[in-house]
C-alpha positions in Angstrom: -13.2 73.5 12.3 -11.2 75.2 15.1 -7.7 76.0 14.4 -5.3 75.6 17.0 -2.1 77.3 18.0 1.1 76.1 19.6 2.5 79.3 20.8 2.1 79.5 24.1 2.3 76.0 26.0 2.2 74.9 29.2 4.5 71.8 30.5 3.0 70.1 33.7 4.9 68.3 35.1 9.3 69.4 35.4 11.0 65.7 35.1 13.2 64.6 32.2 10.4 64.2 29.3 8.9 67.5 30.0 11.7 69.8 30.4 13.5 68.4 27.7 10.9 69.0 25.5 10.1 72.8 27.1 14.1 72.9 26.7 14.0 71.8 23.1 11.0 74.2 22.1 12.6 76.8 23.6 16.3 76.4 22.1 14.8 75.8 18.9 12.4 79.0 18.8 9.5 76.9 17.9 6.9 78.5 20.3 6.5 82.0 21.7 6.4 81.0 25.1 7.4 78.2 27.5 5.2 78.2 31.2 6.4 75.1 34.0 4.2 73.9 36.6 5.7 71.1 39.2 4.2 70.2 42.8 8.0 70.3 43.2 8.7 74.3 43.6 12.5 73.3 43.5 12.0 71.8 40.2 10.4 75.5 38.7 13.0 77.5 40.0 15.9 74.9 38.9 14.5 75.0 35.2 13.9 78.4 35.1 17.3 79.1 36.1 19.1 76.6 33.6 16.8 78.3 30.8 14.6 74.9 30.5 11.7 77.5 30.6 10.2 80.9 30.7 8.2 81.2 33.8 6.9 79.9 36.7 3.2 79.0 36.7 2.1 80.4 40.1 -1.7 80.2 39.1 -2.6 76.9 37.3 -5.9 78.3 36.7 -4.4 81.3 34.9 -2.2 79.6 33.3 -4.1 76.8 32.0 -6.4 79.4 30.2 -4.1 81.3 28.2 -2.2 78.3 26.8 -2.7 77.2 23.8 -1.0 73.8 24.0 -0.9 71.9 27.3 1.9 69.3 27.7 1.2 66.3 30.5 4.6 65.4 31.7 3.5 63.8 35.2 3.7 60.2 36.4 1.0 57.9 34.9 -0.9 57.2 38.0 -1.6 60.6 38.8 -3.0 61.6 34.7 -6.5 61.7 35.8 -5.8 64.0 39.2 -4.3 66.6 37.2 -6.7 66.2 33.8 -9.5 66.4 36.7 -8.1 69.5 38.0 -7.7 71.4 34.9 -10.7 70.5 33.3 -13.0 73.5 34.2 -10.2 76.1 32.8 -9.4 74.2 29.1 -10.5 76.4 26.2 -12.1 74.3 23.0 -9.6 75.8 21.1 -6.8 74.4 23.7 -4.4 71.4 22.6 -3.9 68.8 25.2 -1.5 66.0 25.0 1.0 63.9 27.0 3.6 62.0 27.3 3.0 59.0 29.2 4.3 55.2 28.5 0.6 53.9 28.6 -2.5 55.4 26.5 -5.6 53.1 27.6 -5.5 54.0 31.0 -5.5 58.0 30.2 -8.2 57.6 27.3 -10.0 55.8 30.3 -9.6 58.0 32.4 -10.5 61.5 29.6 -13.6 59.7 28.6 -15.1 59.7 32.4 -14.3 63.1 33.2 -15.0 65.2 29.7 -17.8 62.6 28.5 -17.1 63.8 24.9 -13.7 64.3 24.6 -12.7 67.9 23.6 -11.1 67.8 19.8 -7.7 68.9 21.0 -6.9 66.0 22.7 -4.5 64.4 21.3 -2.2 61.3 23.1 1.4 61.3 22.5 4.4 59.5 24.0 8.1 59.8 22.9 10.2 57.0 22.6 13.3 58.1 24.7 15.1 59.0 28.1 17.8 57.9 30.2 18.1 56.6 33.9 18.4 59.8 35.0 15.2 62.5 36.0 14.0 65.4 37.3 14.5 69.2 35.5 18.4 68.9 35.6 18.5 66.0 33.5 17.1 67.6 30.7 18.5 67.7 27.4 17.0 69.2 23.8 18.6 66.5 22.1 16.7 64.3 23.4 14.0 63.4 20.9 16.2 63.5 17.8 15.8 61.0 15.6 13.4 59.2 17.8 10.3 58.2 17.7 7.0 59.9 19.1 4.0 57.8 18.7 0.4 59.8 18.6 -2.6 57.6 19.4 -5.7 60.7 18.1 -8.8 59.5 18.8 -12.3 59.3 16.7 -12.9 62.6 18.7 -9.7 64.1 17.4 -9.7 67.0 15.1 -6.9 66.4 12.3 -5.7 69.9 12.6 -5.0 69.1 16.0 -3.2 66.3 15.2 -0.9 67.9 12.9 -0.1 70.8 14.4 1.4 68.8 18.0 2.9 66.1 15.3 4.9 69.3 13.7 6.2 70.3 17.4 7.6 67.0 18.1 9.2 66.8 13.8 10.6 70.2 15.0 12.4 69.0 18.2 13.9 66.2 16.1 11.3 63.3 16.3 10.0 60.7 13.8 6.4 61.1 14.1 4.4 57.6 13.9 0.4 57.0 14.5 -1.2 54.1 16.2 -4.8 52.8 18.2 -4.6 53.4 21.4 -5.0 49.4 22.2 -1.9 48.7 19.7 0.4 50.9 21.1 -0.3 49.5 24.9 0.6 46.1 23.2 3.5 47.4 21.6 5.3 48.7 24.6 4.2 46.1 26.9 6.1 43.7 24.9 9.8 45.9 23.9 9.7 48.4 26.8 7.9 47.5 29.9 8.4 43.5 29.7 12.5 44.0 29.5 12.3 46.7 32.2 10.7 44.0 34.6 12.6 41.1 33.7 15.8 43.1 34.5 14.3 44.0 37.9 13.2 40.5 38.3 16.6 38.8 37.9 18.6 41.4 39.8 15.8 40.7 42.9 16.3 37.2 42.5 19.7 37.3 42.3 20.4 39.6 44.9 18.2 37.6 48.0 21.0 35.1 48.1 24.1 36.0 49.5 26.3 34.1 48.0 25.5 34.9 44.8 27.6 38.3 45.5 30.5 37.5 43.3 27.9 37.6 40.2 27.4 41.7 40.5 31.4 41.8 41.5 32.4 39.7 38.3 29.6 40.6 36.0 30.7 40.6 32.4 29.2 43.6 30.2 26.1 41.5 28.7 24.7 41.3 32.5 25.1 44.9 33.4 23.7 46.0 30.2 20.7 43.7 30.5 20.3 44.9 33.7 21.1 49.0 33.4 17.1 49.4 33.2 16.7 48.4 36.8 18.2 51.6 37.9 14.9 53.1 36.7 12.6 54.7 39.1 10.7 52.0 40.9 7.3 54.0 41.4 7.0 55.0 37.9 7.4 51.1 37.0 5.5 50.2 40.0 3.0 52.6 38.3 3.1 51.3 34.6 2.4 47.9 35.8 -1.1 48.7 37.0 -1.2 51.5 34.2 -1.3 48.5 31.2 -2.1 45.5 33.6 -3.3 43.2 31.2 -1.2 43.8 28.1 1.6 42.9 30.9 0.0 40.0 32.1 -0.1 38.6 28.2 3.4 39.4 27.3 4.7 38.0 30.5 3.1 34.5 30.1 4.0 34.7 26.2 7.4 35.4 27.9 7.0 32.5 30.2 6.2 29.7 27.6 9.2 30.8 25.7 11.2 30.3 28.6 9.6 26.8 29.0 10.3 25.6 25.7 14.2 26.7 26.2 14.7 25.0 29.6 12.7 21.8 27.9 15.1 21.9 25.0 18.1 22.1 27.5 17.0 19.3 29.7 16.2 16.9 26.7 19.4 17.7 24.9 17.7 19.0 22.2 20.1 20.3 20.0 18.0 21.0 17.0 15.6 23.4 19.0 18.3 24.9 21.1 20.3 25.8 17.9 16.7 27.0 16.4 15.6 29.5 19.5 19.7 30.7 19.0 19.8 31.7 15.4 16.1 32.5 15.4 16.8 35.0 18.0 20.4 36.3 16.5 18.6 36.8 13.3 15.3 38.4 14.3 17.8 40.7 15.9 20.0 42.0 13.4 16.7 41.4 10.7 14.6 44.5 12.7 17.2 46.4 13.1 17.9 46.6 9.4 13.7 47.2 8.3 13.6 49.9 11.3 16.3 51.9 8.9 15.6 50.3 5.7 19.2 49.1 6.0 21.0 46.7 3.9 21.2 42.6 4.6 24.7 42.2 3.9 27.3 44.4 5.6 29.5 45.4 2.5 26.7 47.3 0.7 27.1 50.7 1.0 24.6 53.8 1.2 26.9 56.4 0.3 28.7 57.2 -3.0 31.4 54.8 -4.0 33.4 55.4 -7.0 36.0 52.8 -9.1 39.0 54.4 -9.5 41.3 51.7 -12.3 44.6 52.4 -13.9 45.6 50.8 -16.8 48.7 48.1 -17.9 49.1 45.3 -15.3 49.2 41.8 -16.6 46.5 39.2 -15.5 47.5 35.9 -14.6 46.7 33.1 -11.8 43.7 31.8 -10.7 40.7 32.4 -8.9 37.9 31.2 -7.0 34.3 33.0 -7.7 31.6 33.4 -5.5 28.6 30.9 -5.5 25.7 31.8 -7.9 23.4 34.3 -7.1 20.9 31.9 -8.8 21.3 28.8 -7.9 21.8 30.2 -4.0 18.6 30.9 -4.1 16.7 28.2 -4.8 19.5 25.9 -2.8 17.6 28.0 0.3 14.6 27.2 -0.9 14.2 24.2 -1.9 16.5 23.0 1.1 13.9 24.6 3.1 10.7 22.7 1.8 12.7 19.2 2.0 12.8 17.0 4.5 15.8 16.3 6.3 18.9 18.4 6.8 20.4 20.4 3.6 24.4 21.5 3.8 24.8 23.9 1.1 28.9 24.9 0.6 29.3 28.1 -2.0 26.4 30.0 -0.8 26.5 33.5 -2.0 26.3 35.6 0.8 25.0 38.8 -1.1 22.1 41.0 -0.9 19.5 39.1 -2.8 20.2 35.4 -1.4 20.3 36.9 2.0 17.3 38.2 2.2 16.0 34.8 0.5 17.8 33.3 3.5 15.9 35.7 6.1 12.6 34.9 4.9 12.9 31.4 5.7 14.1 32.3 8.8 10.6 34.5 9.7 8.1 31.5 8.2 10.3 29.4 11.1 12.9 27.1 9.6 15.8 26.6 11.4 19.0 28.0 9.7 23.0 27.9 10.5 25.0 30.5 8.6 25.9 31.6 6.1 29.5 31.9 7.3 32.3 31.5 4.6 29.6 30.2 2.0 29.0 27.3 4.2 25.0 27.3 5.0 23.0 24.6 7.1 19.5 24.2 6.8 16.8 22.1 8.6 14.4 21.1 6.2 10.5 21.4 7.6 8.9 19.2 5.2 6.6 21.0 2.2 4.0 21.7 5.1 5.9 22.6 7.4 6.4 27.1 7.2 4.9 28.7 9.9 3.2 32.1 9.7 5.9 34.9 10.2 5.1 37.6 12.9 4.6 40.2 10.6 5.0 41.4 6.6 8.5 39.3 5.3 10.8 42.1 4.0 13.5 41.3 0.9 14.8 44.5 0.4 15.9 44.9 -3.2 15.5 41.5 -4.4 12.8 40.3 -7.0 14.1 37.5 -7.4 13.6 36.5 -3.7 9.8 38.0 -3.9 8.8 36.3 -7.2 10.2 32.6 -6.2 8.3 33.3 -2.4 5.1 33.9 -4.1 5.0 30.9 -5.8 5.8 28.8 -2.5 3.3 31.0 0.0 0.5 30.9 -2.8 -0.3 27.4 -1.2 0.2 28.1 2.5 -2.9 28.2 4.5 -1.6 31.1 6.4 -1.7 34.5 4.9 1.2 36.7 4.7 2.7 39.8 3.4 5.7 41.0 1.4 6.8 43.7 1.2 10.9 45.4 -0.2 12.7 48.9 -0.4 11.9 51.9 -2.0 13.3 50.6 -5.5 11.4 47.0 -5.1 8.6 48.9 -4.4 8.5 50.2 -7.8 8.9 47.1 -9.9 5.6 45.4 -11.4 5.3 41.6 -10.0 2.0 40.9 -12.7 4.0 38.8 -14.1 4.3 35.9 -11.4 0.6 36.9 -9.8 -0.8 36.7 -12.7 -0.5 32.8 -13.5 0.0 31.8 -10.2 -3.9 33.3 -9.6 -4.6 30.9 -12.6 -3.7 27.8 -10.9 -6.1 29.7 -7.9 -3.6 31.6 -6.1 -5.3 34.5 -4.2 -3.3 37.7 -4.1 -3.2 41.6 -3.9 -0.8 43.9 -5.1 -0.5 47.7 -5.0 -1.3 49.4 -8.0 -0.1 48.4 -11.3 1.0 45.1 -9.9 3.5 46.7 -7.4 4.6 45.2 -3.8 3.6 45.2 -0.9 1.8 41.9 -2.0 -0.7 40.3 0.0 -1.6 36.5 -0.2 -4.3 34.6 1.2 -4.8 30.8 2.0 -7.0 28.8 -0.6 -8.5 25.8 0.6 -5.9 24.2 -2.4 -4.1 25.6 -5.6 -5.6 23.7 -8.4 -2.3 23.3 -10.8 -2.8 24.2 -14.9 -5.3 22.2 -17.1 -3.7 24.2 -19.7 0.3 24.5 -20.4 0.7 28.5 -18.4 3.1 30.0 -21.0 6.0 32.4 -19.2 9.0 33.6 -20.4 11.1 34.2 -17.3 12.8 31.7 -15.5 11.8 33.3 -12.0 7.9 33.3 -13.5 8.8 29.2 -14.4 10.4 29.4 -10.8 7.7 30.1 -8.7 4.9 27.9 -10.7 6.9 25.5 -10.0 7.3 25.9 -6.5 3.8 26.5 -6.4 3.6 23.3 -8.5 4.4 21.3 -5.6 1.3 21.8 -3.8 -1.2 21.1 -6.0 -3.6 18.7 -6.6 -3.2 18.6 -9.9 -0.6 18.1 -12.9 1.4 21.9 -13.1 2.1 22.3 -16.9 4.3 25.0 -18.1 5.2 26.2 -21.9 8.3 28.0 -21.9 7.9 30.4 -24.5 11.8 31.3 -25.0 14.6 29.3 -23.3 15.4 30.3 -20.0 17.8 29.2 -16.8 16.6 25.7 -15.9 18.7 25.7 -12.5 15.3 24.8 -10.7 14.2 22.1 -12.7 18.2 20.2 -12.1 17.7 21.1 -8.3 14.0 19.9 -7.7 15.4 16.7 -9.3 18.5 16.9 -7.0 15.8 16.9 -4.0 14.2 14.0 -5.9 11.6 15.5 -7.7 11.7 14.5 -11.4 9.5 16.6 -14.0 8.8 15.4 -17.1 9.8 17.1 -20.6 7.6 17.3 -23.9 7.5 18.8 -26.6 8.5 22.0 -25.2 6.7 21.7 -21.9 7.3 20.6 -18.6 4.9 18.9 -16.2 5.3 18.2 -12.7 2.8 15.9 -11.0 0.9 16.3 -7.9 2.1 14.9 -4.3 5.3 15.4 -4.8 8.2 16.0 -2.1 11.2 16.9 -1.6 14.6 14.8 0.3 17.3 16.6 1.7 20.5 16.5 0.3 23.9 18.2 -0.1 25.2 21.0 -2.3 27.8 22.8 -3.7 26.7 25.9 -5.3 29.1 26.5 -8.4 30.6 29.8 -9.6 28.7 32.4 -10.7 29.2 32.6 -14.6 27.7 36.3 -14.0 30.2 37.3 -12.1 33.1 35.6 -14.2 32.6 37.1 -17.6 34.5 40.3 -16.7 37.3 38.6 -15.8 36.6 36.2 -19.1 36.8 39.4 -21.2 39.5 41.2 -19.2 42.0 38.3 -19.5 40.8 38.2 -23.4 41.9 41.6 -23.8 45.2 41.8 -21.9 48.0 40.9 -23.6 49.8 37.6 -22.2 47.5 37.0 -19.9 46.3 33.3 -19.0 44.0 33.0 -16.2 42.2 29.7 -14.6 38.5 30.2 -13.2 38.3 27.7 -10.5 34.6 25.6 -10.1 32.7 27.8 -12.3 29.1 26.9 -13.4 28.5 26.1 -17.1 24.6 25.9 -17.4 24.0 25.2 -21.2 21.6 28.5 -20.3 24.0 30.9 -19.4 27.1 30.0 -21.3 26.0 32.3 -24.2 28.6 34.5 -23.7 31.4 32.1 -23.7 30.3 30.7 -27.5 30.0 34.7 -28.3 33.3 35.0 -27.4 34.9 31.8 -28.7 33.2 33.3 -32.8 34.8 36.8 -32.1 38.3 34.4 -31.6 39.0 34.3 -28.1 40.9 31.8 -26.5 38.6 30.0 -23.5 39.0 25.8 -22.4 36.4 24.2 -20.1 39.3 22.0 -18.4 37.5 19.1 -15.9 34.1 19.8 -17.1 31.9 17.5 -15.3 28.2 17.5 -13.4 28.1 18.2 -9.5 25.0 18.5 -7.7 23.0 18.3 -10.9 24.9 21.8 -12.5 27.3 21.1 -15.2 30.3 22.5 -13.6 34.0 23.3 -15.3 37.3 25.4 -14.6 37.9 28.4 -17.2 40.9 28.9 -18.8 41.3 32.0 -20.4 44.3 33.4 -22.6 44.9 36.3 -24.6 43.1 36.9 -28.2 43.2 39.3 -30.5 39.6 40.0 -31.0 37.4 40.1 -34.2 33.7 42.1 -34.8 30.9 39.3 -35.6 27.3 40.1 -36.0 25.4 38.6 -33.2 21.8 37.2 -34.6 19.0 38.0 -32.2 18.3 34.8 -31.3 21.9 34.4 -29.0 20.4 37.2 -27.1 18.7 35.9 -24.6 21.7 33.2 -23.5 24.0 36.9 -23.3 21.6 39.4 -21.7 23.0 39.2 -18.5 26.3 39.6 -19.5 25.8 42.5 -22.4 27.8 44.8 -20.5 30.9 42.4 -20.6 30.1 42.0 -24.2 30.4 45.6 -25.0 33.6 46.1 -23.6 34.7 43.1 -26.1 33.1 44.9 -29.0 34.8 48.0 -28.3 38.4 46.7 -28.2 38.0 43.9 -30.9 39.3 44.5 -34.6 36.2 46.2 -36.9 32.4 45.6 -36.4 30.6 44.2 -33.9 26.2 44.0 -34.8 23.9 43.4 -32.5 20.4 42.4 -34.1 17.2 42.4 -32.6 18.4 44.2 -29.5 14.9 45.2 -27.8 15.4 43.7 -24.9 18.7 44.8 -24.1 17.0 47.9 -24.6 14.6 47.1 -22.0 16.9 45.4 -19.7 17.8 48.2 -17.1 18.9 50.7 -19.5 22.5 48.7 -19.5 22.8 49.4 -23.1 22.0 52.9 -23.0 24.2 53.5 -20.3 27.3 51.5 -21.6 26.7 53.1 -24.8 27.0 56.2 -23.4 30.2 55.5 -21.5 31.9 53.4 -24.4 31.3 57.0 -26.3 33.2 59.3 -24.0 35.7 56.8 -24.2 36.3 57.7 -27.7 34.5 53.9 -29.1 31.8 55.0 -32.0 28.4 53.0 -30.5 25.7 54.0 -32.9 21.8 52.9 -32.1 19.6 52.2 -35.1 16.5 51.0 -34.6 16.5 47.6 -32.6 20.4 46.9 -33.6 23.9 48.5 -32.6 26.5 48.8 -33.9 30.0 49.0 -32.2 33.3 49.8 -33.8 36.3 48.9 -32.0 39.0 51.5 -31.2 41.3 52.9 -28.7 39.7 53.5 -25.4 40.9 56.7 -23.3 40.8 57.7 -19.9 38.6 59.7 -17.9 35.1 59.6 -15.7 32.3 57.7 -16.5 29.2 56.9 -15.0 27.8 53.2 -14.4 24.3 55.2 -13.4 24.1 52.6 -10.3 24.1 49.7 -12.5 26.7 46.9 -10.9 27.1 45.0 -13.9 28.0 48.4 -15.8 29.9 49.2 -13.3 31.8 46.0 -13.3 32.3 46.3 -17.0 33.7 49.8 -16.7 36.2 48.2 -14.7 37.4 45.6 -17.4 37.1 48.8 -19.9 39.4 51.1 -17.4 42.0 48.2 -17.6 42.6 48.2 -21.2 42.1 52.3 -21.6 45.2 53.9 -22.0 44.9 56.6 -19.1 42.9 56.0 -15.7 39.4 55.8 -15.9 37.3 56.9 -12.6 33.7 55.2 -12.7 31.1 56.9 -10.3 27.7 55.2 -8.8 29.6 51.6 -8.5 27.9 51.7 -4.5 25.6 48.6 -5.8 28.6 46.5 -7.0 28.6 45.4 -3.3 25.0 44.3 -4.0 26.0 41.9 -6.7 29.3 40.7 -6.1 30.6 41.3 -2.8 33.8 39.8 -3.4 34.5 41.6 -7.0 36.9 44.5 -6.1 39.4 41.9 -4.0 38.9 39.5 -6.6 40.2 41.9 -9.4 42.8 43.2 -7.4 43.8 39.7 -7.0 44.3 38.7 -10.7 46.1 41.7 -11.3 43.8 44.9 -12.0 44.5 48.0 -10.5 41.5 48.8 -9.0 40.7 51.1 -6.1 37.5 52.1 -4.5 36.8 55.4 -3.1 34.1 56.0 -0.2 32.1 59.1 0.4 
């Protein structure tokens, strides 16, 4: 294996791409030596006197054979004159690259000349520059944080390979890989299709003459659309015979798009107008958050936030909770497989149900919203998805990929999902599992881990014996998966668990039946459109529940809040340990029991909670243990393995209830809390939002400020929690940075 150097390079060709990068080697003391050759004499002495390089090249041939790493920085139609004309001087050992906007042509091109292409070659073009060229343009800036795609070749030597991918990482660039044919495709479609549509609209524009007031009035969306046609004509001239036919494709994909929107427009369409709109909007803002692993929704932050509460004020009013993160969900969802139009009011617009919401959106159903809670979908009928474009990304929500397996098991399109750096981590055998039971065929990572890939089956088969889950997002998606088959889904529910998508497949008119402990849905089933109100998420309200407990005179009113007999476990907890809580109009909307909380102050008392409460409390554990530590004696929790297991909530509230002075001891599967006076001081939730919401409550009834660091994913859960305290009264301040 040769090994290759990058000391001494050679930059052919003195426009903006090359001397930037000869500029930004040379600033940046990567290389030994910096050589310029340009037709353009002017050009040589211009960079040489702003210090873009450190010599002239007088004698190509010379220089050509002492380099170590030649750099192509010359228009696209004339790669092969030059590669033609160095040829006879390149070493074996010499590294050879470019920079150009099109690869096929310039492998073409390589492969008559050399025959066997020499092991150095390796093709390379950075994504950047401006509307300005030549050698005084140049700037070593640049290529930071840009891309720079490599396109090696079979004939490529890895070592080569690395060494001019370590060049371009040192002037700044994310390095990517591609084939040669998939990276012509690529930038025919998002760089050299919107370069000549802008020149194509300014020509047309600008052969009529009256049409002269339109450059004179332009708003800011025309000239920035239009910016790119200041580019160089004969390098675009060049490009489009360069990658002719990738061109030619992505202009008559272009075309029929353009079609169906003037078809739309002349038959009043308003349905497919509204659909090529929001499609568009969302596809938009959707790439722009995978390309930096960004959030969905705008509140969640990526740098440190920390809870800063002081102690004392009263809590009184009332207040309005955000919809359930649940029940948001599967309103998407299921509104998404009916038929008709869905109008869903209470929608949580969080991380989780938003990226539920943007998965829809990709498999091509028609979606208005969410703004203010208020969501509007258009129903495509259970056969009715289309493939998405690429792998569906959900960020950090399980939820969101354990439901979609269950409804893309049955499509007869394959697809791909695929989530952040923490999803990426979490196990989803227990949803692929079953679902391959009723002959679902899907790949995971290893040990069960996204990306997950599913592939069509000519039919999921349903369960000829009861699958036994214990989740109600496993029940979820074998449900949903349910709906397709050809054959009665049965489902043993080995614990209780939320039923919120058996009340809303019946809301879309799907009845299951119940017996003896399991349901069974039958075969042909589908789903109506209707309307929704999502209630208020009972998740979110226990810390105000338990802060209102445990402030004395308050009385507080929880407006529209859901009361699932499956989630309420906290609320009968509470009510045995003496506090004072009223469902006031309890009644059923939209198939949820729904009810406003009033809430009053209690003195608290310890209770031992038996095991089998657990499960109805889990989610709200943290909330619980703030109770525990302020209530009069003992509180016992039995059987506590899986709050154990549940995200390491009880460790860490444990931990923080300690350094607030509250004895928490662990004894096996129970604990034990004591209650006492809590103190001031800093915490940590250890990036757990319901912890960190907790902490809150417990930083309210402490008797010196409490500060509570890692509280960046509260955002993630409830949006609307900080404004929402504030707004009943507790004096709580977030911190950024």
């Amino acid at each position: 294996m040769l090994r290759f150097s990058t000391r001494k390079v050679l930059v052919i060709g003195l426009g903006l791409i090359g001397g930037s990068f000869a500029r930004a080697l040379r600033t940046r003391g990567l290389v030994d030596e910096v050589a310029g050759y340009d037709r353009n004499r002017g050009e040589c002495e211009l960079g040489l006197s702003l210090g873009v390089i450190d010599c002239v090249v007088d004698d190509l041939e010379a220089a050509v054979r002492k380099a170590d790493l030649i750099v192509l920085a010359v228009p696209v139609k004339v790669m092969e004159q030059v590669l033609c004309e160095i040829k006879p001087w390149l070493n074996p050992q010499t590294l050879l690259t470019d920079v150009g906007s099109t690869k096929g042509n310039l492998v073409e091109a390589a492969r008559r000349l050399f025959g066997t292409l020499p092991s150095g070659f390796v093709p390379g073009h950075p994504i950047a520059g401006t509307e300005k060229s030549g050698v005084g343009a140049s700037d070593e800036s640049l290529f930071v944080r840009r891309k720079l795609i490599l396109t090696p070749l079979p004939e490529t030597d890895p070592e080569a390979t690395l060494a001019i991918a370590r060049l371009w990482q040192g002037v700044g660039s994310e390095v990517l890989q591609m084939e040669v044919s998939r990276h012509d495709e690529v930038l025919a479609a998002t760089s050299h299709l919107p370069h000549l549509l802008a020149f194509s609209l300014v020509d047309t524009l600008a052969h009529e003459a009256e049409n002269t007031d339109i450059f004179r009035y332009a708003a800011g969306g025309f000239r920035d659309f239009t910016r790119i046609a200041a580019s160089d004509p004969t390098m675009w001239h060049d490009i489009c015979f360069a990658n002719r036919d990738q061109l030619l494709a992505q202009i008559d994909r272009f075309s029929s798009g353009v079609e169906r929107l003037r078809d739309a427009i002349e038959r009043g369409d308003s349905q497919a107008l509204l659909g090529i709109f929001t499609r568009a909007k969302s596809a938009r803002e959707h790439f722009s958050r995978i390309l930096a692993r960004a959030a969905y929704s705008p509140d969640l932050h990526n740098h440190p936030v920390t809870f800063r509460v002081r102690p004392g004020n009263s809590i009184n009013g009332r207040a309005d909770l955000p919809g359930d993160r649940s029940i948001s969900h599967r309103a998407v969802m299921l509104a998404a497989l009916a038929d008709g139009v869905t109008d869903i009011e209470g929608f949580l617009e969080g991380e989780d149900s938003l990226a539920t919401l943007q998965a829809f959106r990709d498999l091509g159903v028609v979606i208005e919203g969410p703004h203010q809670g208020l969501v509007r979908v258009y129903g495509v009928g259970l056969h009715g998805l289309q493939p998405p474009v690429g792998p569906i990304y959900l960020g950090s929500s399980g939820t969101s990929m354990r439901l979609l397996c269950g409804v893309l098991s049955a499509q007869p399109f394959a697809t791909e999902l695929y989530g952040d750096q923490t999803l990426s981590t979490v196990s989803m055998s227990s949803v692929v599992e079953p679902l391959r039971q009723m002959g679902a065929t899907i790949e995971t990572a290893e040990n069960g881990c996204p990306p997950i890939r599913i592939t069509p089956v000519e039919a999921l088969e349903g369960s000829e014996q009861p699958l036994r889950v214990s989740s109600a997002q496993v029940k979820s998606a074998l449900l949903l998966a349910g709906l397709y088959t050809q054959k009665q889904t049965c489902i043993e529910q080995v614990k209780p668990s939320r039923d919120h998508t058996e009340r809303m497949l019946g809301r879309f008119g799907c009845e299951l039946k119940e017996k003896g402990g399991l349901l069974m849905m039958s075969p042909g089933r589908k789903l109506t459109a209707t309307r929704l109100r999502v209630p208020g998420d009972l998740s979110a309200a226990a810390f105000f529940i338990v802060a209102a407990t445990l402030t004395p005179g308050a009385e507080l009113t929880l407006e529209h809040v859901g009361i699932n007999p499956t989630r309420i476990g906290l609320l009968e907890l509470l009510r045995q340990m003496g506090a004072d809580i009223e469902l006031i109009n309890a009644h059923d909307e939209c198939a949820e029991p729904v009810a406003d909380i009033r809430v009053r102050h209690a003195q608290l008392r310890g209770i031992e909670i038996p095991e089998h409460w657990q499960s109805l409390a889990l989610d709200e554990c943290p909330a619980l243990l703030v109770a525990a530590a302020l209530a009069e004696g003992e509180t016992k929790l039995h059987g506590a393995a899986d709050l154990l297991a549940a995200n390491n909530r009880l460790a860490l509230m444990s931990e923080a209830l300690t350094q607030l002075g509250v004895p928490v001891r662990v004894e096996g599967d129970s604990v034990t809390i004591r209650g006492a006076r809590l103190h001031g001081g800093r915490v940590s939730s250890g990036g757990d939002p319901r912890v960190a919401m907790a902490l809150s409550v417990a930083g309210h009834c402490a008797s010196a400020p409490l500060d509570i660091d890692q509280c960046a994913s509260v955002a993630l859960f409830c949006p609307e929690f900080v404004d929402q305290a504030r707004r009943i009264g507790i004096a709580l301040y977030k911190e950024e940075g």
